[in-house]
C-alpha positions as CSV (number, residue, x, y, z in Angstrom):
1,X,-157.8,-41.5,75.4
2,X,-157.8,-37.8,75.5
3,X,-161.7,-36.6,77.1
4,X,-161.8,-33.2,76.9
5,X,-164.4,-32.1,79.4
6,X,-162.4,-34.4,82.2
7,X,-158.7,-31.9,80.5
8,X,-160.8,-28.8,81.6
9,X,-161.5,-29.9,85.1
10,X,-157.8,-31.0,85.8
11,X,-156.6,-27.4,84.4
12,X,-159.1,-25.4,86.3
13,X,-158.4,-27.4,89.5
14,X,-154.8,-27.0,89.0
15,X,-155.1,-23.5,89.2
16,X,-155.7,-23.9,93.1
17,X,-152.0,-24.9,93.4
18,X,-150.2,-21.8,91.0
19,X,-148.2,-19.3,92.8
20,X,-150.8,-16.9,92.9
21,X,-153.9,-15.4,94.7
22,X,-157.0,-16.6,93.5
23,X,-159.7,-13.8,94.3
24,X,-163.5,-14.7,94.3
25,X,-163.8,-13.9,90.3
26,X,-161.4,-16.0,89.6
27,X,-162.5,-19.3,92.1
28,X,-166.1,-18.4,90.6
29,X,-164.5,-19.0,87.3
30,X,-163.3,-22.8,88.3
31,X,-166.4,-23.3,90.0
32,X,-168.0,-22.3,86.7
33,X,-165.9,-25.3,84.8
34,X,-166.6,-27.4,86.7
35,X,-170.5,-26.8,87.3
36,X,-170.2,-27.6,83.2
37,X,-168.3,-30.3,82.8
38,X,-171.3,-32.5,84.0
39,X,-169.5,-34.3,87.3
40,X,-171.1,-35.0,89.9
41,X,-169.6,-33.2,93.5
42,X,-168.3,-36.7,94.4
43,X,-166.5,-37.3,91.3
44,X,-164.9,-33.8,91.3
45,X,-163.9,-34.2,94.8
46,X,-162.2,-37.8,93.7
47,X,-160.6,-36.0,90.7
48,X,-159.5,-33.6,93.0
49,X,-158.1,-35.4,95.4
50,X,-156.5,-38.8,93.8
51,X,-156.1,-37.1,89.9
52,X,-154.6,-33.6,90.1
53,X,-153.6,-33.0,93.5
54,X,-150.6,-35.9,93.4
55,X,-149.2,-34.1,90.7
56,X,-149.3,-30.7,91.6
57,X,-149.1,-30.3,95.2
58,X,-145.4,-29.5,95.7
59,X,-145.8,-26.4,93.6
60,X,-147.3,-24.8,96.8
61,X,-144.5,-25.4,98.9
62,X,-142.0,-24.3,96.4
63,X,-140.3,-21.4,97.2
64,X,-140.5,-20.3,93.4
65,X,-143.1,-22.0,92.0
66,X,-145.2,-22.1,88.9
67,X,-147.0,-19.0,88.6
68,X,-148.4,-18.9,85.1
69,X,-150.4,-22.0,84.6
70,X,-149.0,-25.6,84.5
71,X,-148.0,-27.2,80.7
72,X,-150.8,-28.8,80.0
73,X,-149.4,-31.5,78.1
74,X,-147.7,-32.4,80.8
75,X,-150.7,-32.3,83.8
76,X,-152.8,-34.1,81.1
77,X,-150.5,-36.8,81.0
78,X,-150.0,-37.1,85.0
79,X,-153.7,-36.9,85.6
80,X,-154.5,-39.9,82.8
81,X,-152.0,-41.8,85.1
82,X,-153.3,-41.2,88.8
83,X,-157.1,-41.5,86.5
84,X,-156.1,-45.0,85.7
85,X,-154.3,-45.6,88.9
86,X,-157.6,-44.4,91.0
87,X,-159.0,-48.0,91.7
88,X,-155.2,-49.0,92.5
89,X,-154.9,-49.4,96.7
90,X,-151.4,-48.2,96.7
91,X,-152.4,-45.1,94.6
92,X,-155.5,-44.1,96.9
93,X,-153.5,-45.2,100.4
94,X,-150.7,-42.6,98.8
95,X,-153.0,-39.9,98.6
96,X,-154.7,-40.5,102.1
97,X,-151.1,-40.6,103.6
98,X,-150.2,-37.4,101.9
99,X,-153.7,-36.0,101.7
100,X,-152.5,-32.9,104.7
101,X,-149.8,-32.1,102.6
102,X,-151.7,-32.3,98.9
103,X,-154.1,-30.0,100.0
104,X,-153.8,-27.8,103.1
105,X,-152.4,-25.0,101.0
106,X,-155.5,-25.0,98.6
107,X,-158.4,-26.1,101.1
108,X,-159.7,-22.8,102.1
109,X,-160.3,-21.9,98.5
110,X,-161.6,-25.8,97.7
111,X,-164.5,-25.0,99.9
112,X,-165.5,-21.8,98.6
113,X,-165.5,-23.6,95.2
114,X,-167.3,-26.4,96.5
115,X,-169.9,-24.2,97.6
116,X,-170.7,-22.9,94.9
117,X,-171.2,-26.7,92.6
């Protein structure tokens, strides 16, 4: 089931992980998405962490990585996954694992975001 307002927080967070420099204007412009979309800080941290991280984190440790913005067709369809997989033990034990490696690259700029929620 497609929710529209949950698409728009999975492609602004998925910006965090393109091959590019965010600059404040642009992290105020997630922040701004998802201040909108109605989430509460929890749930946006939990989308963050256990819906769009899993399936874009290895774009910031690729040497040539996605620059332009992610297909969203395809990150629409990975986050529905990891949403439905969220209450799974495996899924969330995954994420914890990997959690160092999902985010370091973006946490700096995750916190200046979350400042501003």
């Amino acid at each position: 089931m497609n929710d529209p307002v949950r698409e728009s927080v999975w492609l602004a967070l998925s910006e965090l992980w393109l091959d590019t420099e965010l600059d404040d204007s642009g992290l105020a412009a997630i922040a701004r998405t998802l201040a909108i979309s109605g989430f509460p800080v929890d749930e946006l941290e939990a989308i963050y962490r256990l819906e769009v991280a899993p399936v874009v984190w290895s774009n910031a440790w690729a040497t040539a990585g996605v620059w332009d913005g992610f297909d969203p067709d395809w990150l629409f369809e990975a986050c529905r996954r990891n949403q439905k997989r969220r209450r799974s033990l495996w899924h969330r034990g995954r994420c914890r694992l990997l959690r160092k490696a999902m985010t370091a690259a973006v946490q700096d700029d995750w916190a200046k975001i979350r400042a501003q929620l």
